[in-house]
Backbone as a chain_set.jsonl record, in Angstrom:
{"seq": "XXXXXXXXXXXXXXXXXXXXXXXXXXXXXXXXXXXXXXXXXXXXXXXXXXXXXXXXXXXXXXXXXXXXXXXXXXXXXXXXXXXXXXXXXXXXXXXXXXXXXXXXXXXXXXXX", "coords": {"N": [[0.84, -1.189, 0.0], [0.654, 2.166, -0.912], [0.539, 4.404, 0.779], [0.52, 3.906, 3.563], [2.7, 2.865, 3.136], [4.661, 5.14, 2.676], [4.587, 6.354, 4.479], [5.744, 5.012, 6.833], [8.663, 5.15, 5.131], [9.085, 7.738, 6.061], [8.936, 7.8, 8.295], [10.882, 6.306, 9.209], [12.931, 8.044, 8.252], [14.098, 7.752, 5.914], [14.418, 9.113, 3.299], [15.315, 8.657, 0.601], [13.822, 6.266, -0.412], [11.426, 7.002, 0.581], [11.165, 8.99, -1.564], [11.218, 7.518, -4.068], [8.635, 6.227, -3.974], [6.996, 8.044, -5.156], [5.125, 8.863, -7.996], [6.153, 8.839, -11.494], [5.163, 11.662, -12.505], [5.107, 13.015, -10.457], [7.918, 13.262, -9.305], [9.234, 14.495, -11.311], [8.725, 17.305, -10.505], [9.878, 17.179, -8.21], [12.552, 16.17, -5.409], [15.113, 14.238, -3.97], [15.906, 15.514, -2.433], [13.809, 17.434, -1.862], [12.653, 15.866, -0.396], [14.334, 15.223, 1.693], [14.477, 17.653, 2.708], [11.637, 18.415, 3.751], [11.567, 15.826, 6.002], [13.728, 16.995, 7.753], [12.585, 18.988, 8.324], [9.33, 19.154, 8.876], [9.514, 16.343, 10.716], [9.312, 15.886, 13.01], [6.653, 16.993, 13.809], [4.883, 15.284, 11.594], [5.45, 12.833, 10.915], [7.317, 11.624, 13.004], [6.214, 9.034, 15.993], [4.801, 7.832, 14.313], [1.69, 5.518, 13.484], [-0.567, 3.893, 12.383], [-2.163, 4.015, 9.289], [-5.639, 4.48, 8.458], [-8.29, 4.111, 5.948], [-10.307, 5.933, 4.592], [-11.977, 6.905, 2.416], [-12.132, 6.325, -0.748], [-11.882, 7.769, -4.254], [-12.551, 7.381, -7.46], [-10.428, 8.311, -10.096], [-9.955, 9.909, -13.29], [-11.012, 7.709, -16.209], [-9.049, 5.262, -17.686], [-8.804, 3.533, -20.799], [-9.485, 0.896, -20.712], [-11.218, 0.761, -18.568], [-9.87, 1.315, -15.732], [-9.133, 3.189, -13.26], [-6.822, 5.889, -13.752], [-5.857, 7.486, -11.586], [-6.559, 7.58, -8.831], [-7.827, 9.065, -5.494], [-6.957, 9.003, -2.272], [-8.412, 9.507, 1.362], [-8.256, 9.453, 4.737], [-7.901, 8.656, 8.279], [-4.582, 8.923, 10.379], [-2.7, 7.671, 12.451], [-1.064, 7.997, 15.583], [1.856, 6.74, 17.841], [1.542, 8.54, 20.291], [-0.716, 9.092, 20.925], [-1.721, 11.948, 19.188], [-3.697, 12.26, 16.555], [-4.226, 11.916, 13.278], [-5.125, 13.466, 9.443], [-4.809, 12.501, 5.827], [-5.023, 12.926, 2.75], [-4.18, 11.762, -0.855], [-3.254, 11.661, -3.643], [-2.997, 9.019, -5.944], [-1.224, 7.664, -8.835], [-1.554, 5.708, -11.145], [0.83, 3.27, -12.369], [2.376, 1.198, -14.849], [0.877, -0.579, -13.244], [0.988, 0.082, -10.499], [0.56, 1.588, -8.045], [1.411, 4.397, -7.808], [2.606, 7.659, -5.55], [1.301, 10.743, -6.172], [0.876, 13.087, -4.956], [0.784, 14.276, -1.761], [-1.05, 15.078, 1.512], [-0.91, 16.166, 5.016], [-2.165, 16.733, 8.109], [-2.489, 17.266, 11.007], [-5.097, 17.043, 13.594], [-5.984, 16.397, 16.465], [-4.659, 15.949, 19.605], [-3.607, 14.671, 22.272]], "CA": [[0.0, 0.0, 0.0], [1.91, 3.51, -1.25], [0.404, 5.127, 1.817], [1.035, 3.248, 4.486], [4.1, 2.61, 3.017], [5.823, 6.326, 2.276], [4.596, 6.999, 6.246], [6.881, 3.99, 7.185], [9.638, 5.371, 4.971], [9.42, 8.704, 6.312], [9.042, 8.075, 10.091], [11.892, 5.763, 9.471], [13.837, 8.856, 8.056], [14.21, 7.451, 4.836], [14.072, 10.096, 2.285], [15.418, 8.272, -0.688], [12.994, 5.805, 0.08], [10.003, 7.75, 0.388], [11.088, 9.413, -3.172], [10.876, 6.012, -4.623], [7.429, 6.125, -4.077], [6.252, 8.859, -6.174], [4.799, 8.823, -9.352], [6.728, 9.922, -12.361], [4.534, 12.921, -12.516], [5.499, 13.661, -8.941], [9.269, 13.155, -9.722], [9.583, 15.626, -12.69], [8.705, 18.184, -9.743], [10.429, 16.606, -6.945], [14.144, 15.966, -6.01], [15.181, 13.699, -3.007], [16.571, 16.245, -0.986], [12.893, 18.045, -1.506], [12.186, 15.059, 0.952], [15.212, 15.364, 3.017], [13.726, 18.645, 3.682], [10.712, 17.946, 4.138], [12.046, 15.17, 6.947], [14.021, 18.094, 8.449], [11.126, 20.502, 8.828], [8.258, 18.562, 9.594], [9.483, 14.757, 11.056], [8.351, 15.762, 15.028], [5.24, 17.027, 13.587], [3.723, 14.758, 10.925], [6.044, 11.531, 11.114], [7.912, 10.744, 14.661], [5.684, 8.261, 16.424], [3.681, 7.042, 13.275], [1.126, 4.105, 13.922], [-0.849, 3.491, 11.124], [-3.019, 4.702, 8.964], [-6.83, 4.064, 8.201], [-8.43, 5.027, 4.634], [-11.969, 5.8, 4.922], [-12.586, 7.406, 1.562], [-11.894, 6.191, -1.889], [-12.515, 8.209, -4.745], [-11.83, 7.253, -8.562], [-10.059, 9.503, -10.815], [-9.918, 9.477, -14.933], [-10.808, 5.964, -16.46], [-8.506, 4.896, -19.387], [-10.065, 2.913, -21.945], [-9.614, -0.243, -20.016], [-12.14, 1.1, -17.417], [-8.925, 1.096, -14.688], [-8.493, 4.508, -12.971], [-5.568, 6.44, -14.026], [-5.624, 7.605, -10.669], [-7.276, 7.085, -7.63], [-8.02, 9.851, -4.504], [-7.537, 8.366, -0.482], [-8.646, 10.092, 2.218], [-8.116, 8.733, 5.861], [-7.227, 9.074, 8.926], [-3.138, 8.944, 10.924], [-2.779, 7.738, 14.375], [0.256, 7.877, 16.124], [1.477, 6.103, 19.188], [1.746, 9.146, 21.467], [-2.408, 9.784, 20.513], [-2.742, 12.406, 18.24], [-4.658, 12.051, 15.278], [-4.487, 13.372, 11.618], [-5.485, 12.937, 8.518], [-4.332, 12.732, 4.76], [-5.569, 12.89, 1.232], [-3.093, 11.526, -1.657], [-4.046, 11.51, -5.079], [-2.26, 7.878, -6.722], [-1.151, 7.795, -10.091], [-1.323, 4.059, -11.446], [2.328, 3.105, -13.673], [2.812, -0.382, -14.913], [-0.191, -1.726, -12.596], [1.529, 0.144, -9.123], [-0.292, 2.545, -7.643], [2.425, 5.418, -6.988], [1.953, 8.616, -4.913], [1.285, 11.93, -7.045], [0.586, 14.218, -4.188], [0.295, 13.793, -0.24], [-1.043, 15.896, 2.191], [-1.542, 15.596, 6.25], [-2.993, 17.564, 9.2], [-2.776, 16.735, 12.5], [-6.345, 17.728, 13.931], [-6.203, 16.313, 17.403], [-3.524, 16.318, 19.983], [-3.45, 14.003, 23.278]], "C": [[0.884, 1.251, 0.0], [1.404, 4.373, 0.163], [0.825, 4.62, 2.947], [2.677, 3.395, 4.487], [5.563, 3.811, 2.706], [5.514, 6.889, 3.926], [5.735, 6.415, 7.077], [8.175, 4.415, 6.832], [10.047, 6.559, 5.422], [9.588, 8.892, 7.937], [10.442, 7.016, 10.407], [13.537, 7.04, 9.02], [14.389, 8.345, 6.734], [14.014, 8.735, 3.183], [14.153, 9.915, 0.8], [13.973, 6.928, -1.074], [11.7, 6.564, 0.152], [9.9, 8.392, -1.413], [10.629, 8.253, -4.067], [9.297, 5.499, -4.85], [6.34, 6.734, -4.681], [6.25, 8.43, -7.407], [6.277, 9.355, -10.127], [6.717, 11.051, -12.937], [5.149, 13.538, -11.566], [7.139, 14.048, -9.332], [9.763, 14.435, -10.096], [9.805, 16.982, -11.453], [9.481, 18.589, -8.51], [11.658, 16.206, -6.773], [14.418, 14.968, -4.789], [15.53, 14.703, -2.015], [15.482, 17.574, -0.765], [12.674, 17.313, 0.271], [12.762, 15.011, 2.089], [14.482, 16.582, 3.57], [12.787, 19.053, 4.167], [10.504, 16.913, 5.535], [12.594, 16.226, 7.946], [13.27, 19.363, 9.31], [10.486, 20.239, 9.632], [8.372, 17.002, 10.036], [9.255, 14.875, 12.492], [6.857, 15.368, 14.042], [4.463, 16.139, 12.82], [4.279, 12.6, 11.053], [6.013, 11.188, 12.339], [6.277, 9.923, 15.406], [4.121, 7.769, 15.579], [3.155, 5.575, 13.277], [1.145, 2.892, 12.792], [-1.55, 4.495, 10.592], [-4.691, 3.731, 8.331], [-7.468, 4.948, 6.684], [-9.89, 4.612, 4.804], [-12.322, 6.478, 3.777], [-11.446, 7.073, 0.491], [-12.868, 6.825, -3.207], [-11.414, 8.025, -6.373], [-11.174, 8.67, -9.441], [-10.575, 9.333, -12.471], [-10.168, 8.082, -14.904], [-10.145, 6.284, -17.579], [-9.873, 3.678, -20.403], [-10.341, 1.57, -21.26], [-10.749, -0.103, -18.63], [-11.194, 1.015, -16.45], [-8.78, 2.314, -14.643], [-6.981, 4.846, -13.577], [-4.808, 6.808, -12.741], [-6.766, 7.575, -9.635], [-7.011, 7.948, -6.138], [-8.307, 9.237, -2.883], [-7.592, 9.717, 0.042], [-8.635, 9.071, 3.514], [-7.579, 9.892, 6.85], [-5.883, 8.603, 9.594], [-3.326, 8.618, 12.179], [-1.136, 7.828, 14.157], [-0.236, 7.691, 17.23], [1.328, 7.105, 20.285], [-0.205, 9.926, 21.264], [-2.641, 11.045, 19.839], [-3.452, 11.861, 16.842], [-4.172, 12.804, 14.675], [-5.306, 12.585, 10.898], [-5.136, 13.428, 6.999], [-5.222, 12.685, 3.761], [-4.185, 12.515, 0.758], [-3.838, 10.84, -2.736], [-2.604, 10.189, -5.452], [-2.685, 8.038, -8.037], [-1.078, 6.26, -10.375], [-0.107, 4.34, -12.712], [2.362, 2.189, -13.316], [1.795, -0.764, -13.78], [0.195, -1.57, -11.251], [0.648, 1.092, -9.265], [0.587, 3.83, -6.638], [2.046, 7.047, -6.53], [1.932, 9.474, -6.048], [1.6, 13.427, -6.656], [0.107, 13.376, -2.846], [-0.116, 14.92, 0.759], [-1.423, 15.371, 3.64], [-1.421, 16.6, 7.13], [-3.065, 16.553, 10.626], [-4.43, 17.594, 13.522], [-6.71, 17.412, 15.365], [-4.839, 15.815, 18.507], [-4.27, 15.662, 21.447], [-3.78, 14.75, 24.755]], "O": [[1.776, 1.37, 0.84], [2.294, 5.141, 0.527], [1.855, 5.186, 3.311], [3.512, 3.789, 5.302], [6.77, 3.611, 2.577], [6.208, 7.763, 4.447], [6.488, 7.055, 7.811], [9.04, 4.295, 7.699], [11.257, 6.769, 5.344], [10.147, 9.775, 8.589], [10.961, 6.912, 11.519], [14.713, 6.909, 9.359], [15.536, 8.773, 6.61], [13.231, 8.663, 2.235], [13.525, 10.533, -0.059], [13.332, 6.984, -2.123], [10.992, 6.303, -0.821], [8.966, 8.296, -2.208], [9.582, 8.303, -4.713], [8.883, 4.652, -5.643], [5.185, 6.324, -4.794], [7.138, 7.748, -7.919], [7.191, 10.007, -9.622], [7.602, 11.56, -13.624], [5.74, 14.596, -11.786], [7.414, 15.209, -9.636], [10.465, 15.227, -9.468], [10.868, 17.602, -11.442], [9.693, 19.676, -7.973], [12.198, 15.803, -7.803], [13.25, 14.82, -4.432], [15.367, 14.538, -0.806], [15.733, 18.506, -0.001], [12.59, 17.779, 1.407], [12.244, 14.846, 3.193], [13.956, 16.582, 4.683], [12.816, 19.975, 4.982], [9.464, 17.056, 6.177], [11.951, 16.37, 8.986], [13.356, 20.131, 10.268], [10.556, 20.615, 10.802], [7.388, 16.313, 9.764], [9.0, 13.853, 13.129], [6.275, 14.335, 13.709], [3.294, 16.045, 13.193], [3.618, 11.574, 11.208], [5.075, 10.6, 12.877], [5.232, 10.521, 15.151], [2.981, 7.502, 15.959], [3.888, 4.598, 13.123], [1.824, 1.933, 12.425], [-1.664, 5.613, 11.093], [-4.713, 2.579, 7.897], [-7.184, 6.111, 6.4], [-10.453, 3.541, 5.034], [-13.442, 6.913, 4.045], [-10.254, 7.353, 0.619], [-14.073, 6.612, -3.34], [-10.227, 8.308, -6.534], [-11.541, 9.836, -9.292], [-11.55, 8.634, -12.747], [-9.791, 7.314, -14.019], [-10.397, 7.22, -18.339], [-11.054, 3.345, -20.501], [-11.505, 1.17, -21.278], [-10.91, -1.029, -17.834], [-11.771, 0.203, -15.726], [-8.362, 2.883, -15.652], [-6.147, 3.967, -13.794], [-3.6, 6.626, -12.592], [-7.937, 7.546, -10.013], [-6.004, 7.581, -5.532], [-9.41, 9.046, -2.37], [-7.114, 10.743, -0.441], [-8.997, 7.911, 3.319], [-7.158, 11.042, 6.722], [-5.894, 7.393, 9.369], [-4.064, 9.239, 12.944], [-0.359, 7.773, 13.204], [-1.324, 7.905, 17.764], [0.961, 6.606, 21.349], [-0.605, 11.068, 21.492], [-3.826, 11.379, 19.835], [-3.421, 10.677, 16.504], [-3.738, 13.923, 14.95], [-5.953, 11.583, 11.201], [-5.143, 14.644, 6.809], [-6.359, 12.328, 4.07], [-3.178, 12.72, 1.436], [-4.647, 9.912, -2.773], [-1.424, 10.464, -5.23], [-3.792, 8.357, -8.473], [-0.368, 5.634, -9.588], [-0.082, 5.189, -13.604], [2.388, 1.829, -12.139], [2.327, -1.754, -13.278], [0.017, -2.54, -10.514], [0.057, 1.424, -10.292], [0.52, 4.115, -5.442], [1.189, 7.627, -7.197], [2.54, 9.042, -7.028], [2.104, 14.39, -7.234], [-0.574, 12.355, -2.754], [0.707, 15.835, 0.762], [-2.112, 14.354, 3.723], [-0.519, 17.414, 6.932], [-3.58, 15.488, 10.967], [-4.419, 18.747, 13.955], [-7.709, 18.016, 15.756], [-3.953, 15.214, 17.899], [-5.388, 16.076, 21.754], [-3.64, 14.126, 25.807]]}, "num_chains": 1, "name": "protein.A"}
């Protein structure tokens, strides 16, 4: 799962690793050491003590001709172990039959 799985690479401090997980759309825009700094900035606030995550809203994007999204819109919510809460959106781009990030966003909305 690309969500789950770029939270894992980023609360592990992984930055090349989390890049790896973007689309090739995302890419073009994106550099690894966006992510390093991105890790630098915000890894108290949106990473450090990352649980899981829960996806409570799926929403299709474009169909190709094959009727298979092009991309595909989550919404959920973030726990972490020290109890706050968030929650993300991340638009997935499908390449070769993966389902890679495009765009991520997250909010912490409740606080222990």
């Amino acid at each position: 799962d690309a969500v789950p799985d770029i939270f894992l690479a980023m609360a592990a401090g992984d930055a090349r690793g989390a890049y790896d997980m973007f689309s090739e759309r995302a890419q073009v825009a994106l550099e690894p050491s966006d992510i390093q700094a991105q890790l630098d900035r915000d890894y108290d606030a949106y990473f450090a003590q990352y649980d899981h995550v829960e996806t409570t809203e799926i929403e299709g994007g474009h169909f190709n001709e094959s009727d298979y999204p092009e991309y595909v819109t989550l919404r959920g919510v973030v726990y972490y172990r020290d109890g706050r809460i968030g929650e993300f959106e991340a638009v997935l781009d499908l390449e070769r039959g993966l389902l890679k990030i495009a765009e991520i966003r997250v909010g912490i909305f409740s606080q222990p």
